[in-house]
N, C-alpha and C positions, 0 to 999 in steps of 0.2 A: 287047358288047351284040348284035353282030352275028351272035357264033357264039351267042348266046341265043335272038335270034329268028331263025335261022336253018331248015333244015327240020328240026330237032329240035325236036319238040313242047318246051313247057316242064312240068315236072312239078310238081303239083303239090307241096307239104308235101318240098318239099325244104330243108335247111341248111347254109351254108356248114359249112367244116372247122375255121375257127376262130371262137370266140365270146365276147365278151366278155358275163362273166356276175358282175352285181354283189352282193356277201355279206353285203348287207343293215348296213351301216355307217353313222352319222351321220356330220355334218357338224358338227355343234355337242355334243359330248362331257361339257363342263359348266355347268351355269346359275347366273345369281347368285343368293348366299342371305345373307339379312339375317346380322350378326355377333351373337353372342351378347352380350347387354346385359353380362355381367359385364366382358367382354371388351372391347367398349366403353369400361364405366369405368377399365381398364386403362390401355387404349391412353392415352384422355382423362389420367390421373393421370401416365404417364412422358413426355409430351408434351415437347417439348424448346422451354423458352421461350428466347430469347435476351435478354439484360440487355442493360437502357436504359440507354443513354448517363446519368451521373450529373450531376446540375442542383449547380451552384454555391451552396453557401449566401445570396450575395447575393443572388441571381437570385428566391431565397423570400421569400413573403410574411412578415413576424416573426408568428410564434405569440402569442396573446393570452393570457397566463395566468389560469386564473381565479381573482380572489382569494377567501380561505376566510373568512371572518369566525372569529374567534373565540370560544367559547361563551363566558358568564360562568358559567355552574357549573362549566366546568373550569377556567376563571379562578381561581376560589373555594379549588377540591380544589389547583390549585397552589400558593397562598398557604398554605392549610393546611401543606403538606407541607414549605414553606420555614421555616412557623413551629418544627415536628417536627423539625426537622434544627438547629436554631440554639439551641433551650431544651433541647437531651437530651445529657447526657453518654455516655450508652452505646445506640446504634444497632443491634441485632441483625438479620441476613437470615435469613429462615428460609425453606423450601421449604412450602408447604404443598398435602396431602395432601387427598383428601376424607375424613371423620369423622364422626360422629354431634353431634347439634348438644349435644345432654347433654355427650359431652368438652367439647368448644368451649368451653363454659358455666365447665364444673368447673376447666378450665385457665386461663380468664381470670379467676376468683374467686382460684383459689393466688397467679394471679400479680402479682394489684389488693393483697393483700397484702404486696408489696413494692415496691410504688408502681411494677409494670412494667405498662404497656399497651400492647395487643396492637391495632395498627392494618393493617386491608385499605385496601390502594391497587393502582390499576391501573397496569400499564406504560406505559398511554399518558399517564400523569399523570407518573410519578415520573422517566422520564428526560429529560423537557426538564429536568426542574427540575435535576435530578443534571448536566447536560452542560454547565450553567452554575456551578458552583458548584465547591468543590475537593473533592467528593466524588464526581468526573467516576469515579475508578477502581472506584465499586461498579457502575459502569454491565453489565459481564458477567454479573453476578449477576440481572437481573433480565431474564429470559427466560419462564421460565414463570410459575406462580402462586405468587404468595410473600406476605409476611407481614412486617410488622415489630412488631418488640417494643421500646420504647424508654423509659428512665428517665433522670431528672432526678439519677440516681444511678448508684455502679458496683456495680450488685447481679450480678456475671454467674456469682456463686456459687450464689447461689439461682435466678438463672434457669437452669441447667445441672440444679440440683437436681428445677428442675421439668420441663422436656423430657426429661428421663430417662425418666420414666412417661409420656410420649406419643411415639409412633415413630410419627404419620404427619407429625409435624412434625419437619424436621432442618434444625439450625442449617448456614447455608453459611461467613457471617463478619460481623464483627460492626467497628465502631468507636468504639473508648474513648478517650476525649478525644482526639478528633481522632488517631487512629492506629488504622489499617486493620490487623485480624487475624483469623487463619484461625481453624479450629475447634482446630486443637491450640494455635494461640496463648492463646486464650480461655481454653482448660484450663486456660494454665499461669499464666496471668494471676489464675484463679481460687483459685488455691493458693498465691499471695501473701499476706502479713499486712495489715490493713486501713494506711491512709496514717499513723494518728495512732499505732499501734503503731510504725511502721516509722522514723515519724519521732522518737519516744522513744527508741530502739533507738539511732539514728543519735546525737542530743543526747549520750547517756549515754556514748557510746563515744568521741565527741570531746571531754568533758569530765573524761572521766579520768585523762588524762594529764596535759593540766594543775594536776588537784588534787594527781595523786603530783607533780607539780615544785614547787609550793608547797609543799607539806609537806615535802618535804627542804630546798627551800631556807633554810625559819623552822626549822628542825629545832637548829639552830645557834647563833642569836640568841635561842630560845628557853630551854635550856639554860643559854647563857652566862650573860644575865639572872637563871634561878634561880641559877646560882652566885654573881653577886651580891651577890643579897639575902640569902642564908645567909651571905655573909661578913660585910657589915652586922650581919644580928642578932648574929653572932657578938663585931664588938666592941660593941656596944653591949650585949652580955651581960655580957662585959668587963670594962666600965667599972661595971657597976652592982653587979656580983658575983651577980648570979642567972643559974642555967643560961639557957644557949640553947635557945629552940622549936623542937621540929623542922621543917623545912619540909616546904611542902605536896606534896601527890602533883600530879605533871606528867600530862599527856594523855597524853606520852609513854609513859610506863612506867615509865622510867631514873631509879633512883632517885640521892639523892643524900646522898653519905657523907663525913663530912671524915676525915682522919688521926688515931689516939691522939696523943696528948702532953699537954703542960703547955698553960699557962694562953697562950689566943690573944693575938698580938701582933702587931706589925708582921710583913706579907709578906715572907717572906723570896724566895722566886721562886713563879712560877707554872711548870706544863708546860704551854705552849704548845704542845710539839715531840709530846708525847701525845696532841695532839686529833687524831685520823683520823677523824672522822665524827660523824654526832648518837646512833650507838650504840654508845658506851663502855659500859665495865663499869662495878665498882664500882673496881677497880683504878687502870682512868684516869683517876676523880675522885678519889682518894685523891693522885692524883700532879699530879692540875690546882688541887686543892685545900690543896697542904700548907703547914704554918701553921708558922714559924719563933718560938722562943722569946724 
């Protein structure tokens, strides 16, 4: 300061040698800016919750449940359905399709015809009733919109006859007296002979053989007997001196012939040892028959 204000004047607009010279730079570089609402709900939605401790069932108040009352017209549709299941011999599931209400009509006519009727029931009807009863196993079947067809009879001939000509309706399975069958069962079920043929069929067949053992058995005694009685008229033709009558024809066929000779007399032997069966010739009776002088 000394050699400044000393006797050298000081000059004016003079500058050090070194200068510090600032380049126009901030201090605050970046400002806050609100986040993009999308971003936001982002952030919000991957939020990292952490799980509550888990409360003890006792520690809970009991739940009140509330109770439903029960309708009486499904009350109603359920009896109904109990009654349809217990008076029908043959129960058919069918899928049903939408149609025109004319088919509908013309298909329930063919099939009122065979005394089959064509009942809509809803699911929420039919499987309580089915989950209690022993036809729990049709419960699979009724999933979508179906159909039953059910007769007091086993018509599943005619009813096959009739869905044949309607393909928005298809049989799933059916139950004929009390046994659960598929559609190819049904088929085959259907191309059986009615019960009273089957059961004629059956009679006839176990009664034949009993009638061929009877008949051979009297085959025998019947015979013998005609032999008999031809011996018979024989003496008492005999004695009187007028020919013998022929004897009558047998069921059998076998006719019967005695030996030529002289005038009938006391038996001199029979062939017992000849009889092999109730169908002799004429031969064997010539020889069961012969008549000694």
């Amino acid at each position: 300061m000394a050699a400044l204000s000393g006797g050298v004047p000081w000059r004016r607009g003079w500058l050090p040698a070194l200068q510090l010279v600032r380049r126009g730079s901030k201090a605050v570089t970046r400002h806050w800016k609100a986040m993009h609402f999308q971003r936001q709900k982002l952030m919000a939605v991957t939020e990292y919750l952490a799980p509550r401790p888990a409360v003890p069932p006792h520690c809970l108040a009991p739940r009140k449940e509330a109770s439903q009352e029960d309708n009486g017209y499904a009350r109603l549709l359920r009896r109904q359905v109990e009654e349809v299941f217990r008076d029908s011999r043959m129960i058919a599931v069918c899928q049903y399709n939408s149609m025109p209400d004319e088919d509908m009509v013309l298909m329930r006519h063919y099939l009122r015809k065979h005394s089959i009727e064509v009942k809509f029931v809803l699911n929420e009807i039919v499987r309580p009733v089915l989950s209690q009863s022993k036809y729990k196993n049709l419960l699979p079947l009724f999933v979508a919109r179906n159909i039953l067809l059910v007769s007091p009879e086993t018509k599943a001939r005619e009813m096959l006859r009739v869905l044949k000509g309607v393909p928005q309706v298809n049989l799933l399975a059916a139950c004929i007296d009390d046994t659960i069958l598929s559609r190819q069962g049904v088929e085959k079920f259907a191309k059986l002979p009615p019960l009273e043929a089957a059961q004629g069929q059956t009679v006839g067949a176990l009664g034949l053989l009993p009638s061929q053992t009877s008949s051979l058995l009297q085959c025998g005694s019947v015979h013998l007997t005609a032999l008999l009685d031809q011996h018979i008229r024989q003496l008492q033709a005999g004695e009187t001196g007028s020919p013998a009558e022929p004897a009558p024809a047998q069921s059998s066929g076998a006719s019967l012939t005695l030996a030529p000779g002289p005038q009938p007399g006391p038996v001199s032997w029979l062939g017992v040892d000849s009889f092999t069966g109730c169908g002799l010739g004429g031969q064997g009776w010539k020889d069961l028959c012969r008549v000694g002088s």
